[in-house]
N, C-alpha and C positions, 0 to 999 in steps of 0.2 A: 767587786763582790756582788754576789747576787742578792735582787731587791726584794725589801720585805712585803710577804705577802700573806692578809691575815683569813684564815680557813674555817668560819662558825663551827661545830658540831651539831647539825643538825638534829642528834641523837638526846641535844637538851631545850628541841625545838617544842612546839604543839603538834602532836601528829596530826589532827584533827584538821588542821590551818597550815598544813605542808608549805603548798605554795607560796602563801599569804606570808608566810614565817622567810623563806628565803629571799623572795622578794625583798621583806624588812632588813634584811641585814645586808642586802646588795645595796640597797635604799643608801645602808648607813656606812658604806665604804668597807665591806667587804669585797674580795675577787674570787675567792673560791667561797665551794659548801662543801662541807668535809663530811662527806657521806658512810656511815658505819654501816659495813655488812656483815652480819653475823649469822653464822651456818647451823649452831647447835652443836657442832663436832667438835672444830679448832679453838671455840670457846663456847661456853655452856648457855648462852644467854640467843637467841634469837631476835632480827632487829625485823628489816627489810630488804626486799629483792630487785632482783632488774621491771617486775613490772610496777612497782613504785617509782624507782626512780625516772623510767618510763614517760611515767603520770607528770612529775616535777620536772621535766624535760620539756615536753610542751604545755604546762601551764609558766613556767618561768624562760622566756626566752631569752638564749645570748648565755644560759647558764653554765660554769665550771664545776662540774663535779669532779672532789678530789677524793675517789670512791678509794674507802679503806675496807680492803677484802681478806675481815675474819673469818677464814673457810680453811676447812681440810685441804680441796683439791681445787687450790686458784684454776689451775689449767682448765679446769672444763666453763669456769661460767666467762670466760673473756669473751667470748662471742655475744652472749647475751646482755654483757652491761655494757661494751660498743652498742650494739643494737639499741641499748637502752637511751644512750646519751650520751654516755659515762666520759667524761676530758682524760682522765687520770686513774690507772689500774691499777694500786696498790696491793701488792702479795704479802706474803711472811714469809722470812727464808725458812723459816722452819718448818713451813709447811710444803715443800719444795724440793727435789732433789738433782732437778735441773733450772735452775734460776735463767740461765744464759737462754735456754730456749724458749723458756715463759716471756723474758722480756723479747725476742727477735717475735713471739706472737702477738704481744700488745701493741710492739711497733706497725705490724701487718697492719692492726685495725685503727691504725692512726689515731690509738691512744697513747697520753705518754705514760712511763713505766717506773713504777716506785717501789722499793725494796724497804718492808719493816722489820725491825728487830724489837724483840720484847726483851724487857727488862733485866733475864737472866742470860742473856744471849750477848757475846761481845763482837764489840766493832767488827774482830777483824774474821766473824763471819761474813761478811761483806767483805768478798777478796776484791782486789782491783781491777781484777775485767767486769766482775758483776755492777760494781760502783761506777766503775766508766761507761758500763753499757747504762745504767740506767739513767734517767732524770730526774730525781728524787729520792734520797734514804729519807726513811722517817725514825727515829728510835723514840720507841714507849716510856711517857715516863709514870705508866702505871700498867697494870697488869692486863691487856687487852678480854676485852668482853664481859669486864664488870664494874658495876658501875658507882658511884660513891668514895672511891678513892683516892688517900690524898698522892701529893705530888712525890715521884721517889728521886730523891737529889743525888743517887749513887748513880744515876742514868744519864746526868749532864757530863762528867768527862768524856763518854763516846760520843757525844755532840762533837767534842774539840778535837777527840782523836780525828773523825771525818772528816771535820771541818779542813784539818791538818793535811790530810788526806787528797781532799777534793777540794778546793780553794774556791772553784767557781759554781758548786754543784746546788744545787737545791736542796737543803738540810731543813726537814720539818721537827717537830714535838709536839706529843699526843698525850695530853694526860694531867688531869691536877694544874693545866697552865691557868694563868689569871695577873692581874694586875702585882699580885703577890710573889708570884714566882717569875716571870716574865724577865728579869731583870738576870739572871742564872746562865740562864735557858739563850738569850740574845748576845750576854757577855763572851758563853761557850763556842757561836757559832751560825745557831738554829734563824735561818731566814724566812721560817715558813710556819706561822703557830695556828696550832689548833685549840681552841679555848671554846666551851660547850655554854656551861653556867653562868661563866663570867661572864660573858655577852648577852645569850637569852635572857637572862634575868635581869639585868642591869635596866634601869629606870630609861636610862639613855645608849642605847647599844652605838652609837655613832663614836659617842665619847671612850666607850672602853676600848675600843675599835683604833679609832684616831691615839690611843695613849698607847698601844700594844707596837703600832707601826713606830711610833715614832720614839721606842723607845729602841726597836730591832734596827733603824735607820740610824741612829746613832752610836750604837755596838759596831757596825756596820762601815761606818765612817772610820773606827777606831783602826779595826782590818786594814783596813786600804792605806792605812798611813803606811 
């Protein structure tokens, strides 16, 4: 099974202290930064762009970014958040009407390629060439591009159905994750969490960090029997 990997939401960082902020959480055993892009269009909220992440590119060296692209038309900004830095080019199938060839362009720019589904969306919008072709599904488990929301638990069975699906595949969750729901979310599947609050805010992010992994490593072990 594939290993757990835990992704900050930078989106619950200090803007102010970007760098400073990712750094702290690579510091404290994170691998990726889960970087929110939001267009205005595909969701109503506007975050930041490829020339931030840019910016967080060469002030954080050696960094993963697991760039989540809330946008209408993914296809046009792949160029520029490769350029930027970007590890990981996450789209929306729904904002997409050719997946297959969004992902054969992320692959060009030697990013890897993740396909999200939001909360009203099912699994098996992700057909099985798009799931094969990719390296990553992520499924929402809140409404992408706002922000305050709690966790929607109707969201974890398409965790299992992929999971079911893709056995070796990289299965993220975006949304309301935490020391609280974490336990769902890892049971279902998901080897790849994203948790914003629960981490930034945490007194000790090392510690919520280290309890997140090692409760997915455990779910994890369960699989493999």
């Amino acid at each position: 099974m594939p290993r757990a990997i835990i992704s900050p939401s930078v989106l619950a960082s200090d803007f102010g202290q970007l760098s400073a902020e990712c750094k702290r959480m690579i510091k404290g055993g994170a691998e990726w930064l889960h970087m929110d892009v939001m267009d205005g269009h595909f969701v109503p909220n506007i975050s930041m762009g490829a020339p931030i992440l840019s910016c967080v590119y060469k002030g954080v060296p050696g960094i993963f970014m697991d760039c989540h692209m809330m946008v209408a038309e993914p296809e046009k900004w792949v160029n520029d958040i490769a350029d930027a830095g970007g590890s990981l080019y996450c789209f929306h199938i729904e904002a997409t009407s050719d997946a297959i060839s969004l992902i054969n362009a992320i692959h060009a720019r030697n990013m890897k390629a993740g396909v999200a589904i939001s909360p009203d969306t099912p699994s098996t919008a992700i057909t099985d060439e798009i799931g094969t072709a990719a390296d990553m599904l992520l499924v929402m488990t809140v409404y992408p591009g706002r922000g305050g929301q709690k966790f929607i638990e109707r969201c974890v069975p398409k965790v299992a159905e992929l999971r079911a699906r893709f056995p070796e595949k990289d299965i993220e969750v975006d949304g309301g994750v935490g020391p609280k729901t974490i336990d769902v979310c890892a049971d279902a599947g998901s080897n790849v969490i994203v948790a914003g609050t629960a981490i930034f805010n945490a007194p000790n992010p090392e510690d919520v960090i280290t309890s997140l992994k090692a409760t997915v490593n455990t779910a994890q072990a369960r699989f493999s029997k």
